[in-house]
N, C-alpha and C positions, 0 to 999 in steps of 0.2 A: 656777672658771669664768672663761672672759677676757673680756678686754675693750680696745675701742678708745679711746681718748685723744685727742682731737683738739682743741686749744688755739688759738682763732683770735682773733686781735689787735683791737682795738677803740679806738675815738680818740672823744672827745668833741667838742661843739662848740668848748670850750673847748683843745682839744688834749691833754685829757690822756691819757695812753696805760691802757690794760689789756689785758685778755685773757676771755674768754672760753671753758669751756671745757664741750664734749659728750662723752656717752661713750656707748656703743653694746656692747651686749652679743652676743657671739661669736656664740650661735643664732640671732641674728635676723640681722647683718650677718655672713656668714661672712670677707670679704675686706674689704681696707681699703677698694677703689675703691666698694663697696656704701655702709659708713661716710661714707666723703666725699661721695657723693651725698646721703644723708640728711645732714648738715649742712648742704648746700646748701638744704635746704627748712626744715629746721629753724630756719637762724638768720636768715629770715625770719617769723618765727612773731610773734604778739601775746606767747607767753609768754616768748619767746627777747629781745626786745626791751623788754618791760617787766623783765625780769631786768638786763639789762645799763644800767638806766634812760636809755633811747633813743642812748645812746652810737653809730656807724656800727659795723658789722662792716666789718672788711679782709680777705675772706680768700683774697686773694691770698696771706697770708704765714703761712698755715694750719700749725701741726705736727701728726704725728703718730705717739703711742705705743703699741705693743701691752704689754698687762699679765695677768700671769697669776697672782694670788695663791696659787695652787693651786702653785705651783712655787717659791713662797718657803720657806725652811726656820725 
């Protein structure tokens, strides 16, 4: 089963840098632009932000990777 990858950058008050990252499973987001919109609401979430412990999301500088375990040997 695949899956989307979607690693979005985070800065603290303090400036320290991280990342963030969602993943999105193929049946429910079939394309990326589906996946990146659910980020979008996602990493406004109480649980998205208590994860990242209130760090900001930046996700202007969002990646993203398709992953398909299924096709690893």
């Amino acid at each position: 089963m695949g899956y989307w990858q979607i690693s979005v950058p985070t800065v603290t008050a303090s400036g320290t840098q991280g990342v963030q990252i969602f993943t999105y499973d193929v049946y429910r987001f079939a394309s990326l632009p589906l996946a990146e919109r659910q980020v979008g609401i996602d990493m406004h979430s109480a649980s998205a932000i208590r994860h990242r412990r209130g760090a900001m999301a930046r996700p202007g500088g969002s990646e993203a990777a398709w992953h398909d375990p299924g096709l690893q040997s």
